[in-house]
C-alpha positions in Angstrom: 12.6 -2.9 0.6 14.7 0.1 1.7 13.1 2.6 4.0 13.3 6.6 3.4 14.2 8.1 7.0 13.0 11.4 7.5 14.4 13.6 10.0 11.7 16.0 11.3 12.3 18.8 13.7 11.3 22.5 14.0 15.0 23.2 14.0 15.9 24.7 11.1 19.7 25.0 12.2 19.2 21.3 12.4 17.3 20.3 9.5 20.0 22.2 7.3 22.9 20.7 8.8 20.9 17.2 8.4 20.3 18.5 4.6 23.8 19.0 4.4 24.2 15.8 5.2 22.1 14.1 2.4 19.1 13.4 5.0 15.4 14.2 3.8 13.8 16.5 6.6 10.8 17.8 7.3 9.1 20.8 9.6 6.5 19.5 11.7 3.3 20.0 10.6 0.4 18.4 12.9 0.4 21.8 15.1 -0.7 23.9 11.9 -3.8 26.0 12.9 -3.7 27.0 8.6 -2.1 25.3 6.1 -2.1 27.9 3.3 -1.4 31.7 4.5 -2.9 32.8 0.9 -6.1 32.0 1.9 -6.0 33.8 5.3 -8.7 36.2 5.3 -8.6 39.8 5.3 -12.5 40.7 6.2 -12.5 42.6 2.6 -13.6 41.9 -1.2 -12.9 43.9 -4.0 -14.9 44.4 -6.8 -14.4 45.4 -10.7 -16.6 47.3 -12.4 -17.9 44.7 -14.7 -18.7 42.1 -11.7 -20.1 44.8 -9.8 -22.4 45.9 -12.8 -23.3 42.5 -13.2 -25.0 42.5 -9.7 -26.7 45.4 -10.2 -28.8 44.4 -13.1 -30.6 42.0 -10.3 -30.2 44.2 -7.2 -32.8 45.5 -5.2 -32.3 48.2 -2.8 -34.4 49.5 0.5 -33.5 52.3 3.0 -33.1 51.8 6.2 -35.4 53.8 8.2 -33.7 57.0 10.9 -36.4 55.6 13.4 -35.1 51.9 14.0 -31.7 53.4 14.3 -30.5 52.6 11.2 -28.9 55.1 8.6 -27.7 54.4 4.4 -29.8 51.5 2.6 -29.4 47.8 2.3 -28.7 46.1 -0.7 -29.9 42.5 -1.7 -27.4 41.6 -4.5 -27.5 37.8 -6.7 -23.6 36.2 -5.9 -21.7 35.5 -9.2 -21.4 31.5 -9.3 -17.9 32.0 -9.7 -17.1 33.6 -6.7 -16.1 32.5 -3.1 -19.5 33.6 -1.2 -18.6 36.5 1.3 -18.1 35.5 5.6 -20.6 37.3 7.3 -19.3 40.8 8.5 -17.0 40.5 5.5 -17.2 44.4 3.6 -17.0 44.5 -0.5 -15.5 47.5 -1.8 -16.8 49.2 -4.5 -15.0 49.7 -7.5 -14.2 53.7 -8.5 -12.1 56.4 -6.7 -15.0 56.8 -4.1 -13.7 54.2 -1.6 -17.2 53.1 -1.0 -17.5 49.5 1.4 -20.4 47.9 2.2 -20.8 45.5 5.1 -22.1 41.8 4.3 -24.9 41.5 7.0 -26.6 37.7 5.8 -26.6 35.5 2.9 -28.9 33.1 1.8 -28.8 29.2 0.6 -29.5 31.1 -3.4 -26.7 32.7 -3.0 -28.5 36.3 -2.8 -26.2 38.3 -0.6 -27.5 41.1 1.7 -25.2 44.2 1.9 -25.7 47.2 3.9 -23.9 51.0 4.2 -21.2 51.2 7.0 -20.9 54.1 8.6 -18.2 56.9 8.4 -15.6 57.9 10.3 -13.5 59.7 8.3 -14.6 63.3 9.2 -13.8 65.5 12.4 -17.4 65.2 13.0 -17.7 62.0 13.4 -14.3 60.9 15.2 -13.8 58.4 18.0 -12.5 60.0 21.3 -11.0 62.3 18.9 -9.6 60.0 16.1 -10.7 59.4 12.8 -10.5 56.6 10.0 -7.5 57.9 7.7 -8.3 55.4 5.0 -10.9 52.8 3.7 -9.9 50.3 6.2 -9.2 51.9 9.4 -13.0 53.0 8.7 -14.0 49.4 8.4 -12.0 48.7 11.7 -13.7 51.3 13.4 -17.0 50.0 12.4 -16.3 46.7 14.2 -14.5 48.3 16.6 -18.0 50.2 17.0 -20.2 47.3 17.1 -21.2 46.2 20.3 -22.8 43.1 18.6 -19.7 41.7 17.9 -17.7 40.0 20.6 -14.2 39.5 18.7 -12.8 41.7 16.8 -9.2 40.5 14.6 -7.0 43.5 13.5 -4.0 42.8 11.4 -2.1 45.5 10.1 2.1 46.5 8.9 3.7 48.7 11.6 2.0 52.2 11.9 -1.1 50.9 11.0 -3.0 52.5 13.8 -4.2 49.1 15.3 -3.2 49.6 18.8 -4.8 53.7 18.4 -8.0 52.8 16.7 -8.6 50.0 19.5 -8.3 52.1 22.4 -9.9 55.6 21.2 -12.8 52.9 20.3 -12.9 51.6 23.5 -12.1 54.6 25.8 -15.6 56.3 23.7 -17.4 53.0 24.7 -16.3 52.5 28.4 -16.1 56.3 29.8 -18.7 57.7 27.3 -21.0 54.9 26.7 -20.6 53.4 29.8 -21.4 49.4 27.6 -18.1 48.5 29.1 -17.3 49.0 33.0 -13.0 48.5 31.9 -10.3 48.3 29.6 -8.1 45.5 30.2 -4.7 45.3 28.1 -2.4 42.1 27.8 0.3 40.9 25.3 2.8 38.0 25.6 6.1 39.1 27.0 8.5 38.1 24.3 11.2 40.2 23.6 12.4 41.4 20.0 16.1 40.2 19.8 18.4 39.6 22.8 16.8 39.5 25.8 18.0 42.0 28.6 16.6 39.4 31.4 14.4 40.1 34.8 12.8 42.8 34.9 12.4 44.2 38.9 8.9 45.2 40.9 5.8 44.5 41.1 3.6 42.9 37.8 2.9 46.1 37.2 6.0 47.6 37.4 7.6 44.5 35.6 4.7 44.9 32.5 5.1 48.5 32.2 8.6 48.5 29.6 6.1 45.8 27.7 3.5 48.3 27.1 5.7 51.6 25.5 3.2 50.8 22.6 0.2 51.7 24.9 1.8 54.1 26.7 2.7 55.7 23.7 -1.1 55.5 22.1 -2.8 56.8 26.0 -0.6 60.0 25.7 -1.7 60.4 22.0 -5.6 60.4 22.9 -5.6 61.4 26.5 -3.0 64.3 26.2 -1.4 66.2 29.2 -3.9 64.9 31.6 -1.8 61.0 30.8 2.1 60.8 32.0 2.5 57.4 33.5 1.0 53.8 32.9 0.3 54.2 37.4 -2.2 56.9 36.4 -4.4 53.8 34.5 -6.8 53.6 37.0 -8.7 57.1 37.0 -9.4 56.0 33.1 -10.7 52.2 33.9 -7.7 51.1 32.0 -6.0 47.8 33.7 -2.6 46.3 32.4 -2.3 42.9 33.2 0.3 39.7 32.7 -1.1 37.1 30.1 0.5 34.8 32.6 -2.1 35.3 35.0 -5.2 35.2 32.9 -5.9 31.5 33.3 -9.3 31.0 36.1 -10.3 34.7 35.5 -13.3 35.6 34.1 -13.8 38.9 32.5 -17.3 40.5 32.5 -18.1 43.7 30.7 -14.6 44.5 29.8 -13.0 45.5 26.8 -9.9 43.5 26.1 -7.3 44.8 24.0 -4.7 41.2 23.0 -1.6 43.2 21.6 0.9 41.4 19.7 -1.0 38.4 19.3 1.0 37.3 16.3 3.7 35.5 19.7 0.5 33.9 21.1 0.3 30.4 20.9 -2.7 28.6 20.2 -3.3 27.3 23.4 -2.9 31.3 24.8 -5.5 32.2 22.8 -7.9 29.6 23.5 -7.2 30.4 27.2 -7.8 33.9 26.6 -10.7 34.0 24.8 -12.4 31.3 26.9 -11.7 33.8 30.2 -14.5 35.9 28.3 -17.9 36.6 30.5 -21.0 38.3 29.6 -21.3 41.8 27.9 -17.3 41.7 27.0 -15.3 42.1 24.0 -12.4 41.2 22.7 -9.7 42.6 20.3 -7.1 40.9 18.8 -4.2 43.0 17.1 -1.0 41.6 15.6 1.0 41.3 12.5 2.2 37.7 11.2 5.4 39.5 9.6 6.9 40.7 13.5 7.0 37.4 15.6 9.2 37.4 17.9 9.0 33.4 19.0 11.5 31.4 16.9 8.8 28.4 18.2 6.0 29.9 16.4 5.6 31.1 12.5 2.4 32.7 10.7 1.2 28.7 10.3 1.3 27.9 13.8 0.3 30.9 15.9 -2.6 31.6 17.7 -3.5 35.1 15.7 -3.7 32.7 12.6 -6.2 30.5 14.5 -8.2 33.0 16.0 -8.6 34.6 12.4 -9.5 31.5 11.0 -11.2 29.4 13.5 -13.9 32.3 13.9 -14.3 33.2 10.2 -18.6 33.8 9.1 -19.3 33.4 12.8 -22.5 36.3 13.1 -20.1 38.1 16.5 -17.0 38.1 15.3 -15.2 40.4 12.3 -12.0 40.7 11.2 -10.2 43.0 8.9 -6.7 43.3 7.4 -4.6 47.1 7.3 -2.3 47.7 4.6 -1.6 51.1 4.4 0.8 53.2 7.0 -0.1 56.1 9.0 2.8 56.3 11.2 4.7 59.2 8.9 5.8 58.6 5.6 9.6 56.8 6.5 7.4 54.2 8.3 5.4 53.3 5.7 8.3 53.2 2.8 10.3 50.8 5.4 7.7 48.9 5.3 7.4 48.8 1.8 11.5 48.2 1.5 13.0 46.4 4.6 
């Protein structure tokens, strides 16, 4: 019997040519952290009116009392058979034009689902370090941004989403005003967008600081005239650091901002996330539609597998931003390029 050869190779130039050809080819597939990028989560569930009323008719709700810290009221709501049950730290949006979320804190093997308010930050009132949620989900962001229960935090979001912003005002508040972290560490793989313009001179901090415009940028934003330079880092407990060199460090009480994590490989991000020590958190930002890697794709990347690989876990949360705050040309372009 006649064998079928197959021809696989993750290059495409080649596996077109081969095509061209008449040969069958195929990507490879064994180094897929998700197979279906439909299914990726995005930390939110929408509800319609009729589910929604549905859940109400069995509901019980209980407010949480000002003394034990709490604020809002916790719901205890029966699932609808038909529906995926929620992750734990996942957040159901109301229907209506209120914009109202509520945070999935437990559910049970009945499928009775407890939900509880999140708080808002989407008032001058309450702002972080002087920033405040624009929209639904940057205020879902900041309340796991916020939580110093959670140890990992996944941030996806279109350009000018205000990932990189809400991640540092968040943790700026919680290191120099809450003193729960002693530093902020930022890293990102060095991959560059296009042509590369080769070596960069100086030291690793000289050599990291064209990498970090995007922090650079976001410091002057929330620190104002008293920031110029990335060298001025160090009176704010801010460190920039090469993702190179992360491998036998271990990073106690420190709030690590991953940017770009969409070029991390897999095997970067375990690294990364393993380097973490007691009383630290980490926060990974990226967006699967800018890499950079022409070895890596949504399927295969280590943002992917960090989203997916720590879904329901009771420390980690995660949450997807559509909209753009950048300025209104941003967010068409995102909408049109």
């Amino acid at each position: 019997a006649e064998r079928e050869v197959v021809l696989v190779s993750k290059d495409i130039n080649l596996r077109i040519k081969a095509r061209a050809l008449g040969l069958v080819t195929e990507d490879y597939r064994s180094d897929r952290v998700v197979e279906d990028l439909d299914v990726l989560l995005t930390g939110r569930i929408e509800l319609d009116d009729e589910t929604w009323s549905a859940m109400g008719e069995g509901m019980t709700v209980e407010e949480i009392k000002k003394e034990e810290g709490g604020h809002g009221s916790n719901y205890h709501v029966q699932w609808p058979e038909e529906m995926e049950l929620p992750n734990l730290n996942d957040f159901v949006v109301l229907p209506g034009d209120r914009q109202v979320a509520l945070r999935c804190v437990s559910v049970d093997d009945k499928r009775r689902v407890h939900l509880q308010d999140i708080h808002s930050y989407r008032t001058s009132r309450h702002a972080v370090w002087g920033v405040q949620a624009r929209n639904l989900e940057q205020n879902i962001a900041m309340n796991l941004l916020m939580d110093a229960n959670l140890d990992i935090v996944s941030i996806l979001g279109l350009a000018g989403s205000g990932k990189t912003l809400l991640a540092l005002a968040s943790g700026l508040h919680q290191t120099l005003d809450m003193g729960i972290y002693d530093r902020i560490l930022v890293t990102r793989a060095t991959v560059p967008m296009g042509q590369d313009i080769g070596y960069l001179p100086g030291t690793e901090k000289e050599k990291m600081e064209p990498w970090m415009g995007a922090i650079s940028d976001n410091l002057s934003l929330l620190l104002g005239d008293d920031f110029t330079v990335l060298g001025e880092l160090g009176q704010y407990n801010i460190e920039v650091a090469a993702l190179s060199f992360a491998r036998g460090r271990t990073f106690t009480r420190t709030w690590l901002i991953v940017d770009e994590a969409q070029n991390l490989t897999p095997h970067q991000m375990k690294t990364l996330v393993t380097r973490m020590g007691e009383g630290s958190k980490i926060i990974i930002l990226g967006n699967n539609a800018q890499i950079d890697t022409p070895y890596l794709t949504a399927h295969t990347n280590g943002l992917s597998m960090a989203v997916t690989r720590f879904a329901g876990w009771p420390y980690a949360g995660h949450i997807t931003l559509k909209a753009s705050e950048r300025s209104r040309l941003a967010a068409r372009a995102a909408e049109v390029l």
